[in-house]
N, C-alpha and C positions, 0 to 999 in steps of 0.2 A: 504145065500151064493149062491144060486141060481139066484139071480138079478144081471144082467150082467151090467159091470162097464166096464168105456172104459180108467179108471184108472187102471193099469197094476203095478206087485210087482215082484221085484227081485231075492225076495228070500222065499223058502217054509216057508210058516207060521206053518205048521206043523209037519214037520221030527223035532223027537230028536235035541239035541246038541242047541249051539248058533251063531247067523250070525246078521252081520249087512248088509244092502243094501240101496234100494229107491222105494218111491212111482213112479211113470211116470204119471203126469200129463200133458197130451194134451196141448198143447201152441204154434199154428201156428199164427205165425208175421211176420214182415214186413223184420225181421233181423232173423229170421230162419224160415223157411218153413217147416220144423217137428221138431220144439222144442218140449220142455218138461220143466216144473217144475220139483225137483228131491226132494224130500221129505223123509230127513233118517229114519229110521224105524227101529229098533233092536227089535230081539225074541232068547227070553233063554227056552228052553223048557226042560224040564227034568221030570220026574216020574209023575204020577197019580195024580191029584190035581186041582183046578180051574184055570180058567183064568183067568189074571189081565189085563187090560190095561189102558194104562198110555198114559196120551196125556199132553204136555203142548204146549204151548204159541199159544193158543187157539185165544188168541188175542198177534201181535206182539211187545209190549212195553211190556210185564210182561215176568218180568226175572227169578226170585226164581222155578220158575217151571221148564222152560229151563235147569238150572243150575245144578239141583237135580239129574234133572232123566237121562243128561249125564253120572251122574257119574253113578246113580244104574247101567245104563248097563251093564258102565266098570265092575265094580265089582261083578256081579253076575256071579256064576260060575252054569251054568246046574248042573253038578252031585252036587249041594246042593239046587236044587229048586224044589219043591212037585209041578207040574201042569207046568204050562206057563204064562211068563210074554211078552208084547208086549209094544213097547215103542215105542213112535211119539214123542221124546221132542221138535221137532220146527212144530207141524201140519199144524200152518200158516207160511208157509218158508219163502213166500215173503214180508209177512209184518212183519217178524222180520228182513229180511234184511236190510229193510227201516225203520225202528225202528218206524212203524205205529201201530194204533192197528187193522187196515182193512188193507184187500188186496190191494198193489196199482194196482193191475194187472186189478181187475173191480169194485172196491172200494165197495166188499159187506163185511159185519160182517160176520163172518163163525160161532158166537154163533149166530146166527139169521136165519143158512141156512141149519137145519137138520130136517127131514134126507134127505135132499138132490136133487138135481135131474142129472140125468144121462145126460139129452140135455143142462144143466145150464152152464155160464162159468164157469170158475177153482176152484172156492171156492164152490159153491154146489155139483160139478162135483167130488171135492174131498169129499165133505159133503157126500156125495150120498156113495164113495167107503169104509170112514171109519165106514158107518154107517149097510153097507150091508155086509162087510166083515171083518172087525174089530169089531167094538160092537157085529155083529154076533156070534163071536165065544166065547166071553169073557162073565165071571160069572158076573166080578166085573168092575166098568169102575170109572177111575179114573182122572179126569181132574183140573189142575193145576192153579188157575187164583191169580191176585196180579191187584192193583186198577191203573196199567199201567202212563201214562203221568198225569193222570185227577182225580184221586183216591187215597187216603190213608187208609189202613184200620187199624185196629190192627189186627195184624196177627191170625188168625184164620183156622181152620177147617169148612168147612160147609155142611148144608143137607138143607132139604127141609119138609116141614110139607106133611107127606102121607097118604093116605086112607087104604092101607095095614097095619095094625098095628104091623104087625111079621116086615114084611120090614122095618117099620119104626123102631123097636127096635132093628132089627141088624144092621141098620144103625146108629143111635146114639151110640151104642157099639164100633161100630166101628172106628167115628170119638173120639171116646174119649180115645181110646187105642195109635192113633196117638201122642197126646202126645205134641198137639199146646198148645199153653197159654190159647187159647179161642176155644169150638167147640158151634157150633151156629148153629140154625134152622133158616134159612132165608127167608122172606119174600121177594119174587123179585115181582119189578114192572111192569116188560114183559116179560115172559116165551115163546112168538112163535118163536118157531124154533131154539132154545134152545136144545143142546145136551143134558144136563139135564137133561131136560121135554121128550126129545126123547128115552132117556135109562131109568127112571121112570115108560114111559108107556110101556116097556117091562116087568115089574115085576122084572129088576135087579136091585143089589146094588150099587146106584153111590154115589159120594164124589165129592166136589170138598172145592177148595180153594178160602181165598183169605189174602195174605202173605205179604201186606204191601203197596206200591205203590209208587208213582211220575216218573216211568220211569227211577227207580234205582233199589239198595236192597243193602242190609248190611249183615256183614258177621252174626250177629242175624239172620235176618232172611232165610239166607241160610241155617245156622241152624239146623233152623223150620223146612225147608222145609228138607229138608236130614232124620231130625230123622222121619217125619210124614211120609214119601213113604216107611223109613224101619220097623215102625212099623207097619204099617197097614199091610205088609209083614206076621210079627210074627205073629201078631194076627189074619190071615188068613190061617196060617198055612203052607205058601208057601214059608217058612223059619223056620228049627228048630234049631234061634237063643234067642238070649235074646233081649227083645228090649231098642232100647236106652233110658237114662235116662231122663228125663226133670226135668227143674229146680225144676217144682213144679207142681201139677196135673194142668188137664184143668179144665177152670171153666165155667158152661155149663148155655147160655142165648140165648135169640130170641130178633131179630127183631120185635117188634108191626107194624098193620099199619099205627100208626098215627108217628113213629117213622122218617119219613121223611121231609128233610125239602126243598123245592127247591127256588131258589134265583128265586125273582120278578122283578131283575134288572140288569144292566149291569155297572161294573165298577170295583175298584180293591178290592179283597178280604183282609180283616183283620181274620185271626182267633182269636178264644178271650178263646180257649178250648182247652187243650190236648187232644191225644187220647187216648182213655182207662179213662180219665176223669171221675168222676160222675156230674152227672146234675140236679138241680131240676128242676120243671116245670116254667117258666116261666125266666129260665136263659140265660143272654146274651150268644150264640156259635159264631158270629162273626157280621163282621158288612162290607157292600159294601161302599165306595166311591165313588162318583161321580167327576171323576177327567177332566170330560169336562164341568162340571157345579160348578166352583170352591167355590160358594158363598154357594150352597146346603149342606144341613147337611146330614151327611151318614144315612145311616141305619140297623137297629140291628136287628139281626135275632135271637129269643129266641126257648129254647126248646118248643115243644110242649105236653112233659109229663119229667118224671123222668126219668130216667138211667143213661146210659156212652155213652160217644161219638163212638160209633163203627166206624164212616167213614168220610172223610170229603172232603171236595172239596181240591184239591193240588195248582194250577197254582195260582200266583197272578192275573192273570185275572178273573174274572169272568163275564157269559154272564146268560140274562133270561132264564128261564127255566134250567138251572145248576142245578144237585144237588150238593146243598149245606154243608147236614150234613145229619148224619142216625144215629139211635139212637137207641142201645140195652137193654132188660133190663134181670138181675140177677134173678129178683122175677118169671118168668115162668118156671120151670122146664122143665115141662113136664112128 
């Protein structure tokens, strides 16, 4: 908290009680000369206890994160919360307005721009202040993702495979208390600059999601997402409620590397797999069309080992280098 941020906040992050206000992000243009981005921000602070923060729509096409943690605000009363909770449900503001998954303001990924820098445009410049004065404060950091315009996932819980083995086993505790269908140790393809990867190498506990996709959500997976931010709540102890019920426990799998599959072509997608599917090795997941080469016969994209479909391409378009399909498996514990 000591790294000065030329991002400015409305309201005391640490007096007692609860307020909502706005981040002030810096935004001189053409059509205002001291603008600002206004980025809402809720803190419930009540009794002795850790801190939680809650960020969604991290990228601006995922919704079920957004959704959730409106409401938690509403509803959490200080005089029944042990510690402080802090809530960013739209952290990318401008590209949810523009239902982008990047900023339109200077088109960078804000998962790609922590922790930040203080001289960056808007989206590091805010990277920079949630990361020096938000993650700062908080025990627990919790980040909200859903597989946006371009993504379908099976709704899930997720972590990360870690070198700390205490962290990494309150972590897994933890996403399994949430109380998603799926909690999952995931294998990501590019971790730089990655809020993530940024709250990991501080030794704290992070979560995130990913709760469905195409640049929608259903009342399922709002759900999900409702009971997984209130349980992780109880089970952190900064709630001494019951936690909600789920239909039926999570059932706990990983990402392999070879689990990916990216499209070598460009043309229209056929899915050939449900998700949450099983798969054997060598089974059709879908197959591209070549609709400007009408004579050409498509082609079939097969698994590259066993499991279930965890993810898969959304848009009927598909371009090279897409991913394609991502594939979980049951058999790794852990």
């Amino acid at each position: 908290m000591s790294e000065e941020s030329r991002v400015s906040c409305t309201i005391d992050l640490d007096a007692p009680g609860k307020r909502a206000g706005y981040l002030n992000v810096p935004w001189s243009r053409n059509d205002s000369a001291w603008g600002a981005i206004r980025i809402p921000i809720h803190v419930i602070c009540g009794g002795d206890g850790p801190t939680v923060l809650f960020t969604g729509a991290n990228h601006g096409d995922e919704y079920e994160g957004p959704i959730a943690l409106l409401k938690l605000a509403r509803r959490l009363d200080p005089t029944r919360v042990r510690g402080r909770v802090i809530v960013l449900p739209t952290m990318n503001h401008p590209a949810v307005q523009a239902g982008t998954r990047v900023s339109p303001i200077d088109g960078v990924n804000m998962n790609r721009s922590f922790p930040g820098r203080r001289d960056g445009t808007q989206t590091p410049m805010l990277a920079h202040y949630v990361y020096h004065h938000l993650v700062a404060r908080a025990d627990v950091v919790v980040d909200l993702h859903s597989g946006g315009k371009t993504l379908d996932f099976v709704p899930s819980v997720v972590m990360h495979e870690l070198d700390d083995k205490d962290l990494m086993e309150r972590t897994r505790a933890a996403i399994l208390a949430m109380g998603a269908p799926l909690a999952l140790v995931l294998k990501e393809l590019d971790t730089a600059g990655m809020l993530d990867s940024a709250v990991e190498e501080l030794g704290k506990l992070f979560v995130t999601t990913e709760l469905g996709g195409g640049g929608s959500t259903t009342p399922e997976r709002v759900a999900i997402a409702d009971r997984a931010v209130h349980n992780l709540l109880c089970h952190l102890r900064v709630l001494d409620e019951a936690p909600s019920a789920a239909p039926g426990p999570s059932r706990f799998a990983r990402t392999p590397e070879d689990g990916f599959v990216v499209s070598d072509d460009a043309g229209l997608f056929e899915p050939l797999v449900e998700l949450g599917a099983p798969v054997e090795t060598g089974q059709p997941l879908g197959r591209v069309h070549f609709f400007e080469e009408i004579d050409r016969e498509p082609r079939t994209y097969t698994a590259p080992r066993g499991g279930f479909l965890y993810c898969r391409h959304f848009p009927g378009l598909i371009k090279r280098g897409d991913c394609l399909a991502v594939l979980g498996d049951y058999g790794h514990q852990g």
